[in-house]
C-alpha positions as CSV (number, residue, x, y, z in Angstrom):
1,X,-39.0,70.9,-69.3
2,X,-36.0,71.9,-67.0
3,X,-36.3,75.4,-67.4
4,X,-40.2,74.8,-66.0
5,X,-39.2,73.0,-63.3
6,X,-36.5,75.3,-62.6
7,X,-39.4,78.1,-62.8
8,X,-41.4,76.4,-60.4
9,X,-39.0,75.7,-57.9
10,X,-37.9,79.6,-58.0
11,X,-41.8,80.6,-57.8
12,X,-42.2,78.0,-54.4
13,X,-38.8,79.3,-52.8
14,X,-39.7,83.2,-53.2
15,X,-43.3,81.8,-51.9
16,X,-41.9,80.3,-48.9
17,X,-39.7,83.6,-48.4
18,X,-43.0,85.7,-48.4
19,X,-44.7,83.4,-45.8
20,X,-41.4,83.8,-43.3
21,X,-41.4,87.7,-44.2
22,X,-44.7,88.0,-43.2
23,X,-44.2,85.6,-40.4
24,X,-41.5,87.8,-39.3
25,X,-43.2,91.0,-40.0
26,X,-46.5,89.4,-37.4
27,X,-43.8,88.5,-35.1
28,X,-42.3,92.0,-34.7
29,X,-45.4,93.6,-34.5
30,X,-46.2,91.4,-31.4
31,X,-43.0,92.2,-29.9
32,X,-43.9,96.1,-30.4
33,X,-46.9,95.8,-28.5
34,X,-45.6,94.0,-26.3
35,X,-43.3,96.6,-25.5
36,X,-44.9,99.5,-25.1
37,X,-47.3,98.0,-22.8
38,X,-44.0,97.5,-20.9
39,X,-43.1,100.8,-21.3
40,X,-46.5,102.2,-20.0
41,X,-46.2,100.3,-17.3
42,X,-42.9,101.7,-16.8
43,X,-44.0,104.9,-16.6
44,X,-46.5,104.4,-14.1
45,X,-44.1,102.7,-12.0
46,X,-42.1,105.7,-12.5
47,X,-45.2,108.2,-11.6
48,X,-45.9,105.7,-8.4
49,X,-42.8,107.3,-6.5
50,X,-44.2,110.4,-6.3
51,X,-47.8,109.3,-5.1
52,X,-48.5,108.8,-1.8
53,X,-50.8,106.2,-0.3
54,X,-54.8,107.0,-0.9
55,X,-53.7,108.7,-3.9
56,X,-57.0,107.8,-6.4
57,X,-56.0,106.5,-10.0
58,X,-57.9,105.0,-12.5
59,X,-57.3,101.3,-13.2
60,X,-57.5,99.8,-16.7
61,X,-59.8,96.5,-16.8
62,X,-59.2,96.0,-20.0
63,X,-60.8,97.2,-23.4
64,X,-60.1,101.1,-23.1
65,X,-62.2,100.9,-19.7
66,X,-61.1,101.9,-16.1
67,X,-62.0,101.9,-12.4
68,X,-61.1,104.4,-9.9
69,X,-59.1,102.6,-7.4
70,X,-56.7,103.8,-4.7
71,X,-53.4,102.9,-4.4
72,X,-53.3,101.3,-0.6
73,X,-49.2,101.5,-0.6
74,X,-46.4,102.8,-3.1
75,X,-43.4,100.6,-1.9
76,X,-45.1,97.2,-3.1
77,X,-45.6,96.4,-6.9
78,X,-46.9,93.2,-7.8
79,X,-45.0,91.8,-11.2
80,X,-46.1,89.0,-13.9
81,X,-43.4,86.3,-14.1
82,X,-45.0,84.0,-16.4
83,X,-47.3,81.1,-16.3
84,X,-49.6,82.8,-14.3
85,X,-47.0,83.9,-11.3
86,X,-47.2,87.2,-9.7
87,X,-44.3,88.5,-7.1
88,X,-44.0,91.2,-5.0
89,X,-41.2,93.7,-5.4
90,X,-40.0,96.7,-4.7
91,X,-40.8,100.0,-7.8
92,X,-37.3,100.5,-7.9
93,X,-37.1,96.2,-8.4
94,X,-40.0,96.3,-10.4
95,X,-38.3,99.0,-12.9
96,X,-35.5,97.0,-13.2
97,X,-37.4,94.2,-14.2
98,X,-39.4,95.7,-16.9
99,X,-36.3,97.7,-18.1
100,X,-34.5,93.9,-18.2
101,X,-37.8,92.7,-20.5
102,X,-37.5,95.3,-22.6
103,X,-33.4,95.6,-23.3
104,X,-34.8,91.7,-24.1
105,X,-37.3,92.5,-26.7
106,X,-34.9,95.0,-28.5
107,X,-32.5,92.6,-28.9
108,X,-35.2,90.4,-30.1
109,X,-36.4,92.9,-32.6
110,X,-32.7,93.8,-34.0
111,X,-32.1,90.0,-34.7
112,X,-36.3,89.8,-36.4
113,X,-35.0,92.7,-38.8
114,X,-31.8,91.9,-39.5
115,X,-33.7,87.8,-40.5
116,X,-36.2,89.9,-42.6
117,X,-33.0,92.2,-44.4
118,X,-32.0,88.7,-45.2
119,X,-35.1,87.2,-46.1
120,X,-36.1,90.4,-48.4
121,X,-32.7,90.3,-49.7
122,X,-33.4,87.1,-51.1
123,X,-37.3,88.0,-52.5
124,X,-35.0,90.5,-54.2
125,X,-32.2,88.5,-55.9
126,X,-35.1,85.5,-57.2
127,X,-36.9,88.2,-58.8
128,X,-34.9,88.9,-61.9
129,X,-34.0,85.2,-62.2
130,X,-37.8,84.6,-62.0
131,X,-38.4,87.2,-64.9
132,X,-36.0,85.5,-66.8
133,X,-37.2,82.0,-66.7
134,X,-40.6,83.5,-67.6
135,X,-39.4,85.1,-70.5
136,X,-37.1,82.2,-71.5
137,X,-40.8,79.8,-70.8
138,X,-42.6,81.8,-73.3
139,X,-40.1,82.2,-76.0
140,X,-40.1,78.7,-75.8
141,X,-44.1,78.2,-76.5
């Protein structure tokens, strides 16, 4: 009877590993978009210095569509602070900014995959002990 409970506790802890794995897995994946939206962005703000005011873009409104807008000034960018709060700043400011989110998500990510090394690490040292309590549970029947 031990040696069942013992199998089922080893069964519900590499169970609860697989949930955070794949918890951390969605969490990363978030953070990746995340940043490469930052990154585009970025780049535009990188591309805005050399435009000049009237210059005609097209403007994303969301699901792979655009507008053709003109850009009425390049020395104001308005930024997302959170909660709905836009400021005005500079390109250069602006860059910073973004560059500041995204040194922030890296770090983010390293500590995400160096919590799922662990957490994998783990999935793989219950495994053998699992196969042994199986074996051991039906050499007992």
């Amino acid at each position: 009877m031990e040696k069942e409970e013992r199998l089922r506790s080893a069964l519900s802890q590499i169970e609860s590993y697989r949930e955070l794995s794949r918890l951390l897995q969605q969490q990363m994946a978030e953070l990746v978009a995340l940043r490469s939206e930052l990154s585009m962005t970025l780049n535009f703000l990188r591309e805005m210095e050399k435009m000049k005011e009237g210059d005609q873009i097209l403007a994303p409104i969301g699901s792979g569509s655009f507008i053709k807008a003109k850009i009425e000034s390049t020395n104001v960018a308005l930024i997302g602070i959170g909660a709905d709060i836009v400021v005005e700043r500079t390109p250069k400011e602006a860059q910073q900014m973004l560059e500041n989110r995204m040194k922030e998500i890296d770090n983010t990510l390293k500590t995400l995959r160096e919590s799922l090394e662990k957490v994998s690490e783990k999935i793989r040292s219950l495994a053998p002990e699992i196969e042994k309590l199986i074996q051991e549970s039906r050499g007992e029947v």
